[in-house]
C-alpha positions, -999 to +999 in steps of 0.1 A: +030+763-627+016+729-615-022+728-606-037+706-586-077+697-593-098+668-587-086+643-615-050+652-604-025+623-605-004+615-573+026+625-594+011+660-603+007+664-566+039+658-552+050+679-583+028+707-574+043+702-534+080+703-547+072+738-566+056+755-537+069+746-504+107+730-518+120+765-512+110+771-480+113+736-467+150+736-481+156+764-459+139+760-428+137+721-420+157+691-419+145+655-418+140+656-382+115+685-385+097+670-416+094+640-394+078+658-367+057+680-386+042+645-406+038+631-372+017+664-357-005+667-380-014+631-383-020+628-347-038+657-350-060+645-376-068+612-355-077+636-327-103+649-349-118+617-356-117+608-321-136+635-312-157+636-341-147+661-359-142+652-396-139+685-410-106+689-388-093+654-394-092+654-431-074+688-431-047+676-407-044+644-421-040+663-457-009+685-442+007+653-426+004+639-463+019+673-476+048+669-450+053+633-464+054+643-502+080+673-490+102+646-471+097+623-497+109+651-523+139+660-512+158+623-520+132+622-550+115+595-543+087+590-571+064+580-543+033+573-575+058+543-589+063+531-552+028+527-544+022+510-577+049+483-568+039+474-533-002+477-543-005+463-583-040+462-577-037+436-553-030+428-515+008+438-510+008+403-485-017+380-501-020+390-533-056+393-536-082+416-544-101+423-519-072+410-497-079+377-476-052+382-455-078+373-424-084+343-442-049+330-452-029+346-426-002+349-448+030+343-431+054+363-462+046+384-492+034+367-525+046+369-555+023+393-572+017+390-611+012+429-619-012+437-648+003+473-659-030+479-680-049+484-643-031+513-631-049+540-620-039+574-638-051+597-613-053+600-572-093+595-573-079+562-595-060+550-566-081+558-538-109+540-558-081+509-563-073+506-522-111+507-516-113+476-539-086+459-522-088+471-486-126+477-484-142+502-459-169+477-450-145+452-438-129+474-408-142+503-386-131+535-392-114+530-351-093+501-371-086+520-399-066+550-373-050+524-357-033+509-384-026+540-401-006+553-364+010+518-367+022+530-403+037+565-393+057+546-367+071+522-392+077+550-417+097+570-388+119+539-380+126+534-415+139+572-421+158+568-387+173+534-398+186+552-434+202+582-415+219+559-392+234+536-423+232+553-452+223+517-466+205+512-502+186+482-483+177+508-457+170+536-481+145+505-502+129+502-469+119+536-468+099+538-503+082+506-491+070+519-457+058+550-476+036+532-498+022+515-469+015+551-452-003+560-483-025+531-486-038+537-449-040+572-455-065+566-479-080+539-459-090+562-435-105+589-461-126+557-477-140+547-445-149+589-437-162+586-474-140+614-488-127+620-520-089+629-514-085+643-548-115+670-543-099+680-512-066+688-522-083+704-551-102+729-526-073+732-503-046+740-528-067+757-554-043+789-552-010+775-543+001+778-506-030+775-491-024+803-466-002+825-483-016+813-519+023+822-531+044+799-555+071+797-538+054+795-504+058+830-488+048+817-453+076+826-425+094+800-407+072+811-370+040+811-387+048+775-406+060+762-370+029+774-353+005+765-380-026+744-371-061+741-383 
């Protein structure tokens, strides 16, 4: 069985997501639903900051990024390789580290000469990388939400747009806006000064974190209802 713990890779997680909550998923929720569920919790979580509750944010935002890996499961989409090809250490637009996209107002992507040797090997790895790249002291955390809302809208379109054409173009477009997600996903949890990789360590330390089954156990009206 897959583990998750605090030097876990982003690959071991969505591994560990597939093996618990595929079944259930599978049966209970199409696209639509997965898209909804990502959406409610995230919203959620941005509630929480609003209101300043962090304890509440990180946990929704955390679900919303365990509704993305189960979405992003299901076409197996190695979201770990994604990220690394959108973010090689470097501004996905400028191509800097730390990005000077205020500075250049880049008007396209560069070209970005990827040094393998930097990739981060575990989540902690990454969220280490995007705070290099995107650092917290350069935004508010208020910025930081905003973008990351912007993000989930752009992921949403981008499913929509594939289920409508069933086009590989469409389908690429949905791996990039995911990596995008996940870098302000963890742009948030830098500027709250968490470590992601602890939390889903103390969240999922026994599988399901409600039912603590492999398979996931939890019924489709408690899974529907479900909020921290």
């Amino acid at each position: 069985m897959v583990r998750v713990s605090q030097n876990t890779s982003i690959r071991e997680y969505q591994a560990f997501n597939k093996s618990v909550y595929r079944k259930s998923n599978d049966k209970y929720f199409g696209v639509s639903d997965m898209l909804g569920q990502i959406q409610r919790f995230a919203m959620r979580g941005l509630k929480g900051i609003r209101k300043g509750d962090h304890e509440s944010a990180k946990n929704n935002l955390i679900i919303s990024f365990s509704w993305l890996m189960s979405l992003l499961n299901r076409p197996g989409i190695d979201i770990e390789d994604e990220i690394w090809k959108r973010f090689p250490y470097k501004c996905s637009y400028c191509a800097s580290v730390p990005c000077s996209c205020k500075e250049v107002k880049p008007n396209f992507r560069h070209i970005i000469e990827v040094d393998h040797a930097l990739r981060p090997g575990t989540m902690k790895g990454f969220q280490q990388m995007f705070e290099k790249i995107y650092p917290a002291s350069a935004r508010t955390l208020d910025h930081a939400c905003v973008h990351f809302a912007e993000e989930i809208g752009e992921f949403t379109e981008a499913m929509l747009a594939f289920r409508s054409s069933r086009s590989d173009a469409d389908f690429e477009n949905i791996k990039c806006e995911a990596a995008d997600y996940f870098s302000c996903f963890l742009g948030i949890f830098n500027s709250l000064n968490v470590d992601l990789a602890q939390e889903l360590a103390n969240l999922f330390k026994s599988n399901c974190h409600v039912c603590e089954k492999a398979p996931c156990d939890c019924s489709f009206d408690f899974i529907k209802q479900f909020k921290f």
